[in-house]
N, C-alpha and C positions, 0 to 999 in steps of 0.2 A: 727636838720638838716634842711638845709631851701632847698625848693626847686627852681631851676635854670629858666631863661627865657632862654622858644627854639626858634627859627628858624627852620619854616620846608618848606622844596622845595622838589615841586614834577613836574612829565611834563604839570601836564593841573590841576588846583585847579578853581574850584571844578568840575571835569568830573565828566560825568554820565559813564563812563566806569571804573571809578574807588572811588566807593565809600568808599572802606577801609580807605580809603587815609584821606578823612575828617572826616569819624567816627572815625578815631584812636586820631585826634586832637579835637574832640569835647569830648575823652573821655578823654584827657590828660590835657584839662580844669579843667572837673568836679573833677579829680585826684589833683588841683591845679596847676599845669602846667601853664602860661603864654608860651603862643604857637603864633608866629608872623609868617603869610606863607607867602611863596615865589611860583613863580611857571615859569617854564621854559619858556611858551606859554598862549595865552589864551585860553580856553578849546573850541574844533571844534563844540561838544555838549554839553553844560551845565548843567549840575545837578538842576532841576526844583524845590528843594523843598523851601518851603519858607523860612524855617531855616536856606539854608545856603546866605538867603540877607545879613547878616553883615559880612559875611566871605567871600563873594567873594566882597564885596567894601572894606574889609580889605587887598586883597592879589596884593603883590608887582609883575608886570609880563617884566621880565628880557626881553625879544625878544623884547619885545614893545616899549623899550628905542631907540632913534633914531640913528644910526650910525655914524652921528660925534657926540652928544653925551657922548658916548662910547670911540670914539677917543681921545674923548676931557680928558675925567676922568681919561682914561690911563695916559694922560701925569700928569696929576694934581697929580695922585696917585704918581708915579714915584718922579715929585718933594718933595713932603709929605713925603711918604717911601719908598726910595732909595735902602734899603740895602733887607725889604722886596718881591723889587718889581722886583728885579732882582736876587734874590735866587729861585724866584714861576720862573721864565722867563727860569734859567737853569735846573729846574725840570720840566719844557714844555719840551724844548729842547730836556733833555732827552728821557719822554716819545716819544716825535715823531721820535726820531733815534726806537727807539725800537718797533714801529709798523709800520716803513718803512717811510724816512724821506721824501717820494714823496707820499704817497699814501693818499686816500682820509678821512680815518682815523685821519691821524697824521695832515691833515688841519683843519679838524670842532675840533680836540684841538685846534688848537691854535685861531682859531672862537671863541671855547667856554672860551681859558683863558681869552679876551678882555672883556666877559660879565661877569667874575667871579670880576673883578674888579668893576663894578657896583654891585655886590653881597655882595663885600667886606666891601665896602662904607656904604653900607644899613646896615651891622651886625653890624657895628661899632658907626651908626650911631643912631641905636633900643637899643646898650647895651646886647645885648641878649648873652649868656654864650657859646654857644655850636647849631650847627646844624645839623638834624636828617632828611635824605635825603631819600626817596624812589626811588627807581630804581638805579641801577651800571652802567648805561650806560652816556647818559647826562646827567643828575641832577648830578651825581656823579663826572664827569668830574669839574663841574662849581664850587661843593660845597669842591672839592679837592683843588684847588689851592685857591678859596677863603680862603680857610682855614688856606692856609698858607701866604695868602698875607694877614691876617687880626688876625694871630696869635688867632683864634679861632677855637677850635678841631670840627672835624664830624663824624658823624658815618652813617652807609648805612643800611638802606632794599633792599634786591634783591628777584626780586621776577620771573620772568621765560625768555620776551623776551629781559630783557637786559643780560642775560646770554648767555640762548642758539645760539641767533642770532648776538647779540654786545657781544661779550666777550672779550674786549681788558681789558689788564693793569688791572683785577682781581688780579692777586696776591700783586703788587704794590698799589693798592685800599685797599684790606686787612690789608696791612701793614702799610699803614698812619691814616688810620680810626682809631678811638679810639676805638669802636668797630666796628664789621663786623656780623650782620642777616641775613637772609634768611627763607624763607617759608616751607619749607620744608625739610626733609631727604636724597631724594632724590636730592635737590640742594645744601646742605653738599655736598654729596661724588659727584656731577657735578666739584663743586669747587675744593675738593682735587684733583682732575685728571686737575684740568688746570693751578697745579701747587701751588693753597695759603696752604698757614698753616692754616687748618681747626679746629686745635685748637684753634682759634680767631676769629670762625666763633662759633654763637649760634644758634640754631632754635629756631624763635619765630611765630607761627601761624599768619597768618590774620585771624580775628573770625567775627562771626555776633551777632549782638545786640540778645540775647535769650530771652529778655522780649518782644521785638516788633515784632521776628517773634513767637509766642507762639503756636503752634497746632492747628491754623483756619482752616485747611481742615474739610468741612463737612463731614461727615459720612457717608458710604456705598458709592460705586459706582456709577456713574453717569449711566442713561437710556442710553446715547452715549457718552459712555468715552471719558475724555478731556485730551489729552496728548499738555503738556506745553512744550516750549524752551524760554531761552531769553537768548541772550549774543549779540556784535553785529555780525552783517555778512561778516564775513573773513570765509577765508579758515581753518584758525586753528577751530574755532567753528564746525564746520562737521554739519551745517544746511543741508548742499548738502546731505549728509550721511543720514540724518532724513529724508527729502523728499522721499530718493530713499526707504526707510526703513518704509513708509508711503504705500508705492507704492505696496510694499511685505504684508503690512497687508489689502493692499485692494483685493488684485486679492486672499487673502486667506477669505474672505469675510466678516473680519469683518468690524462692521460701528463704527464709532469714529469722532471728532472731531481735529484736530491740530491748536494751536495757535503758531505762530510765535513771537515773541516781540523783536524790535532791526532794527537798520539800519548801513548801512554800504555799500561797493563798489560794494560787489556782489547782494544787492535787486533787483536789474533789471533780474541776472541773476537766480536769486531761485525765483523770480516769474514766469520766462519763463518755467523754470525747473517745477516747479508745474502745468503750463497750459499743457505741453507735455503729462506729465503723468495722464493726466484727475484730476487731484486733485482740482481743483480748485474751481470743481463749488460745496462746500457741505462738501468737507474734510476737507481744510487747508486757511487757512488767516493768512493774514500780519498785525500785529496791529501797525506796525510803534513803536520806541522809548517809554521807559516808565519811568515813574519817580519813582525816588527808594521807593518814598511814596505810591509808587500805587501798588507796586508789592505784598506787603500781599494780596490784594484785588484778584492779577490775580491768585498768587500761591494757593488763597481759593478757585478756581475754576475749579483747576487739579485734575486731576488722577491719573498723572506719569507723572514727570517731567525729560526730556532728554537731554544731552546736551553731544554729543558726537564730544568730544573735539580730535583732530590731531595733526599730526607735518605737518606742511606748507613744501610750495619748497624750502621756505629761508630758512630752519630749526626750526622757532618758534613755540614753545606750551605752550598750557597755565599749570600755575602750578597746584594751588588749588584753582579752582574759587569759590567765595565767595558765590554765586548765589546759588551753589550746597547746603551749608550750610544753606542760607534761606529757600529750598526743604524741604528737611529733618524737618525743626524744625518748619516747618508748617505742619509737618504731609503727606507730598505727597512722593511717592513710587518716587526711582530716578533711571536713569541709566545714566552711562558714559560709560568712556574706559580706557583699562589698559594703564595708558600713563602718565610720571611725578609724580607730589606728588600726583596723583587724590587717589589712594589706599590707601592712608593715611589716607583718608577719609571717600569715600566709599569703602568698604571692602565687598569684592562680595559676594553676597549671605549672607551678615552678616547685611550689613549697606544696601545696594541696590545691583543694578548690575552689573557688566563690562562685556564689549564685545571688542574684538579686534579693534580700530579705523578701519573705512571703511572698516567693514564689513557689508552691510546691511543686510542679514541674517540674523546676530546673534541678531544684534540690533531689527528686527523686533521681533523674539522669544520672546528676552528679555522683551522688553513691551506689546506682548503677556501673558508672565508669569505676570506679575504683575497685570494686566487685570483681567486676570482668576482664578489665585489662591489666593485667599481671606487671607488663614489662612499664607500663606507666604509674602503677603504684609504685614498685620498685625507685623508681627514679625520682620520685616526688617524694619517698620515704628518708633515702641518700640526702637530698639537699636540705628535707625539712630539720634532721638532725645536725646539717651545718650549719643552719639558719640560726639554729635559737644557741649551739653553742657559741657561736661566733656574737650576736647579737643581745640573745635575751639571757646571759647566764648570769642568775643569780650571785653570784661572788665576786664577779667583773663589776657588776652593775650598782654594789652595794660598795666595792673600793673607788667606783665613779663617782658614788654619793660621799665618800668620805675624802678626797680630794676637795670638794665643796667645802666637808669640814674644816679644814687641814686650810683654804684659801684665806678663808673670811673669819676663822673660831680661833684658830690653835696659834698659842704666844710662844716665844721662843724658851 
């Protein structure tokens, strides 16, 4: 069996919001894979670490092409392939009758057909066999019709806000991909309720590398326990929810430390929120953005690592944050919220803890308990590093993803 050259697009290569993204392609290297990225945008935050210098002067960035440009290829492609270039054109069409042929939707399609023909050109132009897209929302749009303007198959990861918040053309997504994954169980049965045949849908984990994050939590409790967060600062993350829940372990008298890591739209506003509630001068710091290289270093420095994750006003949450899985197999006690695939993961009172999103209450209790009861961190520390090697490990979960290859790509 030989194995195939991919193509993979994602919204931002190499984000620091989405590490999966490039570790799934630096493992699908080492797996033999020839992996050529694309990426929708150039990344708002870049992923610092030094390893990915060749991979991000590798990556092709579709937005960044100039607009006649774009105009221009259209036409050339058109001239070139006629009969594919206007078969992708009336399954535009289609789609945009069918998500309302005025509405704003069915515009950024047909925005994003024009760039899939620069997508096209590039597939065609690498050689590469087959394209393997992250996210069901844009990336998916662009690598759909490329696909068909360039007669090379794709297949999708979906993973939470292109679902719950962009859920257009899921079931017709489903059905052209070659295959169709998801992160979760919980985003299976989202999907069969919005109509795909989820028999053509698989669960394949996002994992974390289990040898780099290994059990660096020091030993016994800290003299002022250090309770961790990093994700960035939206509303889905529930930092607001932490502070207020910070704020409840203060006025109950205990002394602790909170780090913050991460930036984002609301840091103006969870700094003002931490000066209100006295936290500021002694409780809680901002350490700003961090490189995914560094974060063994900060997660060695927790106590109880929390990250109480919501559903936003648009409807978005996150699915199975990956962050959670570095907690855990660094040895740090965790709490979340019963919300999404999170229970998948941590399994309360098993793996860590759940508390109802936005409830500060529970969430202070919660890492309260974790604090103070020694012999039940201990035992929620043991399973939660079974949990994610057995489950979420990144190299298991990336040879799950290439058995997919391997089913429906690779010729004899």
């Amino acid at each position: 069996m030989k194995k195939i050259k991919l193509a993979y697009l994602a919204p931002e290569i190499p984000a620091l919001s989405a590490t999966f993204v490039y570790n799934e392609i630096f493992q699908l290297e080492q797996l033999g894979y020839a992996v050529v990225p694309f990426s929708v945008h150039r990344p708002g935050v870049s992923a610092a670490d030094k390893k990915l210098a060749d991979l991000e002067a590798s990556v092709f960035y579709l937005y960044a092409q100039k607009k006649h440009v774009v105009l221009k290829e259209n036409v050339l492609f058109l001239l070139k392939h006629p009969l594919r270039y206007l078969i992708t054109l009336k399954t535009l069409l289609s789609d945009m009758f069918k998500v309302g042929i005025l509405s704003r939707t069915a515009m950024g399609l047909a925005f994003r057909f024009f760039y899939s023909v620069i997508l096209a050109k590039q597939l065609l132009k690498t050689g590469v066999q087959h394209i393997h897209v992250h996210f069901a929302h844009v990336p998916a749009d662009i690598a759909m019709y490329a696909a068909s303007l360039s007669g090379i198959s794709f297949s999708v990861t979906a993973h939470a806000n292109d679902l719950f918040e962009r859920a257009w053309l899921l079931p017709e997504k489903v059905d052209r991909a070659k295959f169709f994954v998801t992160i979760s169980e919980f985003n299976r049965e989202f999907l069969r309720r919005q109509g795909c045949d989820v028999e053509q849908v698989a669960v394949v984990r996002c994992g974390a590398d289990v040898e780099y994050f290994n059990c660096r939590k020091k030993s016994g409790m800290s003299d002022v326990p250090k309770i961790g967060f990093i994700g960035r600062l939206v509303e889905k993350k529930g930092a607001d929810d932490l502070l207020l829940a910070a704020n409840e372990l203060k006025k109950m008298g205990m002394n602790f430390k909170l780090a913050i890591a991460g930036s984002g739209p609301l840091e103006g506003h969870l700094i003002e929120l931490a000066r209100k509630l006295g936290l500021s001068d002694g409780y809680v710091s901002f350490v700003g953005p961090i490189a995914h290289s560094a974060i063994p270093e900060f997660l060695s420095e927790l106590d109880v690592f929390v990250l109480p994750c919501k559903q936003d006003h648009a409807g978005d949450m996150d699915g199975i944050p990956v962050v959670l899985m570095e907690a855990m197999l660094s040895g740090v006690s965790v709490v979340s919220t019963h919300l999404s695939g999170i229970p998948e993961l941590v399994v309360d009172r098993e793996t860590g803890l759940l508390v109802e999103p936005g409830n500060k209450i529970q969430l202070a209790h919660a890492i309260q308990a974790l604090i103070e009861d020694k012999a039940l961190t201990k035992q929620l520390n043991m399973n939660a590093v079974s949990k994610v090697k057995k489950e979420f490990n990144l190299k298991e979960n990336a040879a799950q993803l290439t058995k997919l290859f391997d089913k429906y790509l690779v010729s004899a």
